[in-house]
Backbone as a chain_set.jsonl record, in Angstrom:
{"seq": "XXXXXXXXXXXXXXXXXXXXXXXXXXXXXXXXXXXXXXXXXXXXXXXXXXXXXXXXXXXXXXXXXXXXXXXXXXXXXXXXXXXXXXXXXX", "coords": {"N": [[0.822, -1.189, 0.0], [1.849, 1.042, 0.517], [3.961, 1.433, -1.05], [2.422, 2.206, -3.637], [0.834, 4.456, -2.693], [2.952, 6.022, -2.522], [3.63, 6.366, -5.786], [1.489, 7.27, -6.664], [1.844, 9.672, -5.252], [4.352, 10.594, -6.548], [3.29, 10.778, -9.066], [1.125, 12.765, -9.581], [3.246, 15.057, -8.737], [4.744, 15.013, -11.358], [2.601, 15.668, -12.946], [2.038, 18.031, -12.266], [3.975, 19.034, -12.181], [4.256, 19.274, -15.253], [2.253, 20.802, -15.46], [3.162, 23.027, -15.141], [4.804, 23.872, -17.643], [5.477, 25.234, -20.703], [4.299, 24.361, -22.887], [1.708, 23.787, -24.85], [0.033, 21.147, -25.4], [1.112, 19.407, -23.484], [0.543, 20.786, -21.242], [-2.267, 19.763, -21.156], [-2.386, 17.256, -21.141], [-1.232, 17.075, -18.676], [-2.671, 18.299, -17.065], [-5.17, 16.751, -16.926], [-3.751, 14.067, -16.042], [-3.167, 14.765, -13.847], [-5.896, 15.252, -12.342], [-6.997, 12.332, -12.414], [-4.677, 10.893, -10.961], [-5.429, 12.137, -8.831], [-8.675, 11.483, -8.172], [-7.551, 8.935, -7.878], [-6.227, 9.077, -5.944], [-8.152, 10.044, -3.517], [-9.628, 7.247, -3.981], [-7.52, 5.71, -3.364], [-7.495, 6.642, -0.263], [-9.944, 5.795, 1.057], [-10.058, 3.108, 0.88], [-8.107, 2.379, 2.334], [-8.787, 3.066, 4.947], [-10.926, 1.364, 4.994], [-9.718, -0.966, 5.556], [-8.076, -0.149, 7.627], [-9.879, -0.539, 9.766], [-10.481, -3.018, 10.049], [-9.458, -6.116, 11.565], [-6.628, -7.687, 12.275], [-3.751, -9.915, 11.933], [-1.985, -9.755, 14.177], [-3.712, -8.788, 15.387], [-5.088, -10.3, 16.886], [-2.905, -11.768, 18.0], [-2.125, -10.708, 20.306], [-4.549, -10.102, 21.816], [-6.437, -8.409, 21.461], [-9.012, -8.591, 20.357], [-11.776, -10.787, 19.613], [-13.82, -13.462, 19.402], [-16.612, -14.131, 17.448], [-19.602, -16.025, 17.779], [-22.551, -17.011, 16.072], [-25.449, -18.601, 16.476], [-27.565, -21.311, 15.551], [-30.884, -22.856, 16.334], [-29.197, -24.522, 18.291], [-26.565, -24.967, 17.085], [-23.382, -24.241, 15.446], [-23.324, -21.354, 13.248], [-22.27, -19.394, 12.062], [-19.349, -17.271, 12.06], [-17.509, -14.762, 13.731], [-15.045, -12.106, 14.002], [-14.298, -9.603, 15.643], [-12.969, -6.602, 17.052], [-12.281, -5.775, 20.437], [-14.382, -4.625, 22.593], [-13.352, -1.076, 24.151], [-13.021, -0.586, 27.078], [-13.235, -3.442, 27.87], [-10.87, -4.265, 27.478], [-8.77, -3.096, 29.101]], "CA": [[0.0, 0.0, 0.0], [2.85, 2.301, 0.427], [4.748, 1.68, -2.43], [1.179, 2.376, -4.422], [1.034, 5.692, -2.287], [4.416, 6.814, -3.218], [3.829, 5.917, -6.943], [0.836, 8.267, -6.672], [2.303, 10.756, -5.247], [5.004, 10.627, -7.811], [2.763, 10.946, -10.639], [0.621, 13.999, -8.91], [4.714, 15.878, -8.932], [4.946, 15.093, -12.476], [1.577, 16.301, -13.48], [2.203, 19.942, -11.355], [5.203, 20.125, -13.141], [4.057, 19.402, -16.485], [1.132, 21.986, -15.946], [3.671, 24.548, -15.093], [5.267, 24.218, -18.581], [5.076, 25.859, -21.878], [3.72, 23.362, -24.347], [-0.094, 23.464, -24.775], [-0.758, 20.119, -24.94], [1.595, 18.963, -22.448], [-0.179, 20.802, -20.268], [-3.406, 19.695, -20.96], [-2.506, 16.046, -20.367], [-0.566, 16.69, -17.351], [-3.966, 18.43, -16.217], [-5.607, 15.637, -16.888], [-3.203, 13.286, -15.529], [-3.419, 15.5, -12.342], [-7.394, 14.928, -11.975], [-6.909, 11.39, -12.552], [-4.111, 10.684, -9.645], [-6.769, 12.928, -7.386], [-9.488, 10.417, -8.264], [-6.989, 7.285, -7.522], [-5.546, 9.657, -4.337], [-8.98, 9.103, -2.989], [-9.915, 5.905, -3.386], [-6.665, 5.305, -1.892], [-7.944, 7.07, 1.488], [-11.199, 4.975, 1.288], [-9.878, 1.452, 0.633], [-7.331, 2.471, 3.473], [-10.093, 3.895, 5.977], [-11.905, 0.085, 5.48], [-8.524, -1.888, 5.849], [-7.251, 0.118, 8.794], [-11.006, -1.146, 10.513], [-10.451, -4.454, 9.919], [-8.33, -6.897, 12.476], [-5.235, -8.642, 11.672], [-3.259, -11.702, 12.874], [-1.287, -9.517, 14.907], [-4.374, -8.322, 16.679], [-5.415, -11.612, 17.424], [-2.314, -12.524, 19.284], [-2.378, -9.504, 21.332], [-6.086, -10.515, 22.812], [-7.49, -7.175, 21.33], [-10.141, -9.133, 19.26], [-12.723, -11.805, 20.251], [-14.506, -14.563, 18.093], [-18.305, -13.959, 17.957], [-20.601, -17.078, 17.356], [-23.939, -17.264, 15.875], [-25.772, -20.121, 16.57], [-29.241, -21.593, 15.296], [-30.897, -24.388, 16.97], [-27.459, -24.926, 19.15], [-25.555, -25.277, 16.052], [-22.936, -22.982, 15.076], [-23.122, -21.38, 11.582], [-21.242, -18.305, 11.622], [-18.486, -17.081, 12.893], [-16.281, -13.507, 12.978], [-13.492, -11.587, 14.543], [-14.39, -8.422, 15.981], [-12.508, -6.242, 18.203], [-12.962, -6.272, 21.676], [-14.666, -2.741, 23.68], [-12.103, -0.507, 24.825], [-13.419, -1.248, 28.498], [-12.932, -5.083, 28.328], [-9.533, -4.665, 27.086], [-7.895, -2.594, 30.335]], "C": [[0.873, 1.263, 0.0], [3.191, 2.71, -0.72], [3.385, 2.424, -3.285], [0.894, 4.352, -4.029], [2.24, 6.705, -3.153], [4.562, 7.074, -4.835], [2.98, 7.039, -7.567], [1.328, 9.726, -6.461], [3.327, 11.467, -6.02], [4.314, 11.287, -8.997], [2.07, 12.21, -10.389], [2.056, 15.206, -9.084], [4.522, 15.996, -10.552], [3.74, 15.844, -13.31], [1.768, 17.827, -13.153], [3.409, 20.327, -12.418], [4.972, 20.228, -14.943], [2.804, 20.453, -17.112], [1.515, 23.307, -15.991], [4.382, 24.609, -16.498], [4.831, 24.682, -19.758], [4.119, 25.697, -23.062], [2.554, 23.112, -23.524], [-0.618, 21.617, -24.35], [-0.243, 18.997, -24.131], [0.815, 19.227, -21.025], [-1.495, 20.563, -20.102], [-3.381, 18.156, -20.548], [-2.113, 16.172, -19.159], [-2.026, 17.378, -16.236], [-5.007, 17.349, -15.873], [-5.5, 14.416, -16.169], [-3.704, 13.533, -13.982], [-5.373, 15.569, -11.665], [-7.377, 12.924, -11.995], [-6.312, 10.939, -11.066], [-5.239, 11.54, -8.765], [-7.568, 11.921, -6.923], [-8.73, 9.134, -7.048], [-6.245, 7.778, -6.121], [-6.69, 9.489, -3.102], [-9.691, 7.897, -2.955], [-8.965, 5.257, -2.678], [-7.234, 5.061, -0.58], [-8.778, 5.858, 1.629], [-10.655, 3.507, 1.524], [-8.525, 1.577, 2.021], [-7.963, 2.698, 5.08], [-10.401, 1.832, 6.175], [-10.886, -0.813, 5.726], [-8.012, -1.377, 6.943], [-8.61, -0.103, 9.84], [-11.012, -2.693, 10.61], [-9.325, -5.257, 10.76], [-7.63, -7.513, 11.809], [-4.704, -9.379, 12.5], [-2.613, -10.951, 14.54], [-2.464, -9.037, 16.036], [-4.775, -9.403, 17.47], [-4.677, -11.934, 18.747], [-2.073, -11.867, 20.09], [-3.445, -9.22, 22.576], [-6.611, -9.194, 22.447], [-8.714, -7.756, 20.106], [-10.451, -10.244, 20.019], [-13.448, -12.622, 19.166], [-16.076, -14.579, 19.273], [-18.743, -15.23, 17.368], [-21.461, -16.926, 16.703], [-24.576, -18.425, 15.633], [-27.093, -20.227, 16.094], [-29.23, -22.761, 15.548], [-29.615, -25.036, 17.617], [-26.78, -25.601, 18.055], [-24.759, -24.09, 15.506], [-23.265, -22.859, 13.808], [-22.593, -20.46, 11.271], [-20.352, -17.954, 12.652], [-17.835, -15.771, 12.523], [-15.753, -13.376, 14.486], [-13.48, -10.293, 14.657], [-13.158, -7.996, 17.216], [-13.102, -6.044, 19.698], [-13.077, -4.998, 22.545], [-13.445, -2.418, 24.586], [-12.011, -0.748, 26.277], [-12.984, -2.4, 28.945], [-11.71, -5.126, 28.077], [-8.321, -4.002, 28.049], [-8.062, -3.477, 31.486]], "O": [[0.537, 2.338, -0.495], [2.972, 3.758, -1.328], [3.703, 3.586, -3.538], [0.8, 5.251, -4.865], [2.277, 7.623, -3.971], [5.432, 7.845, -5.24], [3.321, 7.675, -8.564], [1.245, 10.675, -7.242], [3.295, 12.686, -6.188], [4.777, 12.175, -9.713], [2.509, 13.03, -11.195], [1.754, 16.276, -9.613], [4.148, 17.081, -10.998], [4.018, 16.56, -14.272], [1.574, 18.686, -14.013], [3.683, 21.31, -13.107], [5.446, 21.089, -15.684], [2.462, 20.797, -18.243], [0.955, 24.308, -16.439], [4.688, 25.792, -16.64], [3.619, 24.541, -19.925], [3.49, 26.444, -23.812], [2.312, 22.642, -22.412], [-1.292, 21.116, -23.451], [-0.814, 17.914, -24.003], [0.541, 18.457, -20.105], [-2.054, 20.999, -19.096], [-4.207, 17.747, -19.731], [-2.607, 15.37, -18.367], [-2.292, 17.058, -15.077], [-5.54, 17.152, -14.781], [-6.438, 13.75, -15.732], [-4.353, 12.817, -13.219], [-5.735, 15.966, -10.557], [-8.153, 12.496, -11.141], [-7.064, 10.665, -10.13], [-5.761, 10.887, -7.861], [-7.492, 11.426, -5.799], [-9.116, 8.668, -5.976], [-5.759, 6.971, -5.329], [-6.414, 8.994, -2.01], [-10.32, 7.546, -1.956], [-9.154, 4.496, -1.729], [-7.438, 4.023, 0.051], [-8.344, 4.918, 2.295], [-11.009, 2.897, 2.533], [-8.191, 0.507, 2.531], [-7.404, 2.418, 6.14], [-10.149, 1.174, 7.184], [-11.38, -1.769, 6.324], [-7.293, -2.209, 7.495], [-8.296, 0.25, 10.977], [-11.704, -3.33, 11.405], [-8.172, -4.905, 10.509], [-7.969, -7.928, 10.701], [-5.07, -9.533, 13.665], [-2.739, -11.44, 15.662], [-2.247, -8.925, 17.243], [-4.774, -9.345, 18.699], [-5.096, -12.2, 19.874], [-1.622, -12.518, 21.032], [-3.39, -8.59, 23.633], [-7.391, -8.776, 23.302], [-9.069, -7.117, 19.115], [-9.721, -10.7, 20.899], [-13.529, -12.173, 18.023], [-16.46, -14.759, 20.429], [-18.161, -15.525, 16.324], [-20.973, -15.882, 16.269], [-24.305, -19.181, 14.7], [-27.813, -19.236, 16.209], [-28.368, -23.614, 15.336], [-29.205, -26.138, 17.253], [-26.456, -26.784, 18.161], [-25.336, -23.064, 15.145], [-23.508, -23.848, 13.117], [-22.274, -20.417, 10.083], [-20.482, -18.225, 13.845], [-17.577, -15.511, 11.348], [-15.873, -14.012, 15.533], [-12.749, -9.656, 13.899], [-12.615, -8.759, 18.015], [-14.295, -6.173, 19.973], [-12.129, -4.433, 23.092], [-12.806, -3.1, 25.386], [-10.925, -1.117, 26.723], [-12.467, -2.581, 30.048], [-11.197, -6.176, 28.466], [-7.137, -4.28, 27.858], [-7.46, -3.245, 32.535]]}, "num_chains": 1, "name": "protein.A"}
């Protein structure tokens, strides 16, 4: 996810600088370009927002997450991996 960041942000430099130059239709792609990386600068955020909500192994072995059940007729059938209330975890 970094590298992908950095790659962005790269290309966002190159667009600024290609809007500051002389040639017309340099600068109309690099405007272009530069709405484009924007676009893909936020879905970044977003797809980063729902992955930095989500638990990982490491939370697991830490005990900051809990395994929820759901049962029907005393049979399990689902199962997840929530975190565990800031309360229960001090």
């Amino acid at each position: 996810m970094k590298i992908l960041f950095f790659a962005l942000m790269g290309l966002m430099l190159l667009s600024l600088l290609g809007m500051l130059s002389d040639n017309d239709k340099l600068s109309n792609f690099s405007c272009e370009l530069h709405k484009t990386v924007l676009i893909a600068l936020i879905v970044y955020g977003i797809i980063g927002f729902i992955i930095w909500n989500t638990p990982t192994a490491m939370d697991v072995y830490k005990g900051k997450t809990t395994l929820e059940i759901t049962y029907k007729d005393g049979v399990a059938i689902d199962s997840v991996v929530v975190f565990k209330d800031k309360e229960k975890q001090q």
